[in-house]
N, C-alpha and C positions, 0 to 999 in steps of 0.2 A: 648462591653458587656462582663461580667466577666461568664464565664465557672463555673459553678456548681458542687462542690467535697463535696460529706458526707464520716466519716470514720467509718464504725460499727466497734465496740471491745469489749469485756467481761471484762474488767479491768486487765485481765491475765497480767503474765510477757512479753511473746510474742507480744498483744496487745499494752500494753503499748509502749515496745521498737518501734512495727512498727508506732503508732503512732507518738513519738517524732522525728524518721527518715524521715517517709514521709511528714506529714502534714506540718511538718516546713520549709521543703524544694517547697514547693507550693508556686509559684511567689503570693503574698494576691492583685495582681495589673492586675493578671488574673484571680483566684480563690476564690469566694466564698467558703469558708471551712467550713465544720458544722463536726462538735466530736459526735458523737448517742454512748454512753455506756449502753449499752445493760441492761445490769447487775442492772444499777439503771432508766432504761428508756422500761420496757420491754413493751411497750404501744409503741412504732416503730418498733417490730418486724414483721410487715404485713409490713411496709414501705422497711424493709430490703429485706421480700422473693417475695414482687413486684420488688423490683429492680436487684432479679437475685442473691441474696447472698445467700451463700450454707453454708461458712462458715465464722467465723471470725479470725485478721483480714481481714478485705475486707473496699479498698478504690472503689466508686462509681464515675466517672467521666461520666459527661454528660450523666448519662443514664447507662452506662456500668460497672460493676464489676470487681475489679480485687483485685483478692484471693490473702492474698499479701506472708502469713505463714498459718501454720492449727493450731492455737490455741483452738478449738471447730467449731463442725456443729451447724447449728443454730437450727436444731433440739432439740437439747442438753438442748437450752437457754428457749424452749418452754412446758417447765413442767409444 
């Protein structure tokens, strides 16, 4: 069974870059990957602050957050 990874990002330069670095380096033969851009999805932002993201980048693995750079608090996103 494939391991479940979302990557929240604001479309930022920061964002971007961590996306193309990490998401691509995700074995696709162990990880479901989902992309949530914040920016034009802000209708997952209760999905992000259930899953423990503070700020963006943040990749979600199996449940768990990990802040990857500080490109924005998700507060920030929630105007």
């Amino acid at each position: 069974m494939k391991s479940k990874a979302v990557f929240y990002h604001a479309g930022c330069p920061v964002c971007v870059s961590a996306e193309q670095q990490f998401v691509t380096a995700l074995d696709p033969k162990q990880f479901d990957v989902e992309v949530v851009h914040l920016g034009t999805q802000p209708d997952r932002l209760g999905d992000a602050k259930r899953a423990g993201v503070v700020s963006v980048p943040a990749l979600v693995l199996d449940g768990a957050p990990f802040h990857i750079n500080f490109g924005a608090k998700l507060s920030d996103l929630d105007a």
